[in-house]
C-alpha angles and dihedrals in degrees: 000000000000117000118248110236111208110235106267097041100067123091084217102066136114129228129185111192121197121210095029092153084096157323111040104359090052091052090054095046107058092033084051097053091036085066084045098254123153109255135196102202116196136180139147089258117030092201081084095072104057089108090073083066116223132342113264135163078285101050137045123175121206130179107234139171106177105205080074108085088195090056092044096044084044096054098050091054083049095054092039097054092044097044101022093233148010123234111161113038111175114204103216106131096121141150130193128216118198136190137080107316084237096061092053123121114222085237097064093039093060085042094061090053098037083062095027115047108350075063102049090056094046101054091042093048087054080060122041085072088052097045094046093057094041088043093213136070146131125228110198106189118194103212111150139220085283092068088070103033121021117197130189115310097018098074091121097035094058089037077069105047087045084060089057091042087058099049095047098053090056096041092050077053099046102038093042092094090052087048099250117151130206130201118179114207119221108194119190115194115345135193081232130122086254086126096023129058099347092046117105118203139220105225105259116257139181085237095088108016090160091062092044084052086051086054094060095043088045082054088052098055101044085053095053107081089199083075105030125082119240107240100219085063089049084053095052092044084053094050090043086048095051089050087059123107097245112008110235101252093225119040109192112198124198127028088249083066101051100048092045090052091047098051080049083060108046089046088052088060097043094056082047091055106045096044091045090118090056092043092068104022091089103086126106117270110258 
């Protein structure tokens, strides 16, 4: 009887990867075809990608934004046809934006949600067909620690990754009896362009000086490589994280992430405590 393989741990597998022009993408890319993986690599502009070097049986590059149904659908018949099959699809096209919830525009506020989460469902919903007939596959979902925490300037930001957070949690559910797999990735503080080139930014007013003073210290602390992760590590935890039977279903990476989440955690429990009374206290007389 042959061993099943979850999808992740096999040499053999496939990934397509959205959002590859840099950060984290661009970290699982090039560690995934280092170790000789078929990769389908995605991003907007696919001149991004030339530092993957030329397409080859290993490599396949795709232009993809995945707020477009037509391109996602697209790329996964591409990939398909080319490789035969997907098994691993990492949801990371992502952008932030960042400023007080009040000095939004509606625009960016649906912009946030069209690449954040509109995306994410695209490109899951390309592949759950694909993953029940094939009766294997992997979701890694790049949310972030502020899926978990928000802080000032990122309420819309997070609004977004909770989002993620949500719809894992029901497709890992829903897709278990068709042995797919879902890991959602919780990234702390990167060296990516998060705040760089892929950030988007509220214009800067005298309403909420002390988020905008959070801002600068935020920007301090993403430049100062003491404090930052290195990508390519974050890479090699997610690959060490998809071999795993079974895959944790959160990864938490940095330590910045795992101690926000678990003070989360322990004010959660404290609200539920001492509530408790008024917890229960909801049902009809007898």
């Amino acid at each position: 009887m042959t061993h099943y393989v979850p999808a992740g741990a096999s040499p053999d597998d496939v990934w397509l990867i959205t959002g590859c022009s840099s950060g984290f993408g661009k970290a699982l890319a090039t560690a995934l075809l280092a170790k000789g993986q078929r990769v389908a690599a995605t991003a907007r502009n696919i001149t991004a990608l030339d530092y993957l070097g030329p397409e080859s049986p290993q490599l396949l590059k795709l232009p993809l934004d995945v707020t477009n149904r037509a391109e996602v659908n697209a790329a996964f018949l591409v990939a398909r046809k080319q490789f035969g099959r997907v098994d691993v699809v990492v949801n990371n096209a992502g952008i932030g934006v960042i400023g007080p919830v009040e000095d939004m525009t509606e625009a960016q506020i649906r912009q946030q949600f069209e690449v954040n989460v509109f995306g994410v469902f695209n490109v899951t919903r390309a592949a759950q067909p694909l993953f029940r007939e094939q009766q294997r596959g992997l979701f890694v979902n790049f949310a972030s620690m502020a899926g978990e925490v928000s802080v000032p300037s990122l309420g819309v930001y997070s609004a977004s990754k909770f989002a993620v957070e949500g719809l894992s949690e029901a497709v890992r559910q829903e897709m278990e009896p068709y042995g797919v797999g879902v890991i959602v990735v919780e990234p702390g503080p990167f060296d990516t362009e998060w705040i760089g080139n892929n950030a988007v930014w509220a214009e800067e007013t005298e309403r909420y000086p002390g988020v905008w003073g959070y801002v600068t210290q935020m920007k301090a602390a993403y430049a100062d490589r003491k404090i930052v992760g290195d990508p390519a590590k974050a890479a090699a935890a997610i690959l060490k994280a998809a071999a795993m039977e079974p895959p944790p279903f959160r990864l938490a990476l940095h330590e910045v992430s795992a101690e926000a989440t678990r003070g989360k955690f322990k004010s959660v429990i404290a609200d539920l405590d001492r509530t408790e009374g008024l917890t229960k206290d909801v049902h009809y007389a007898d």
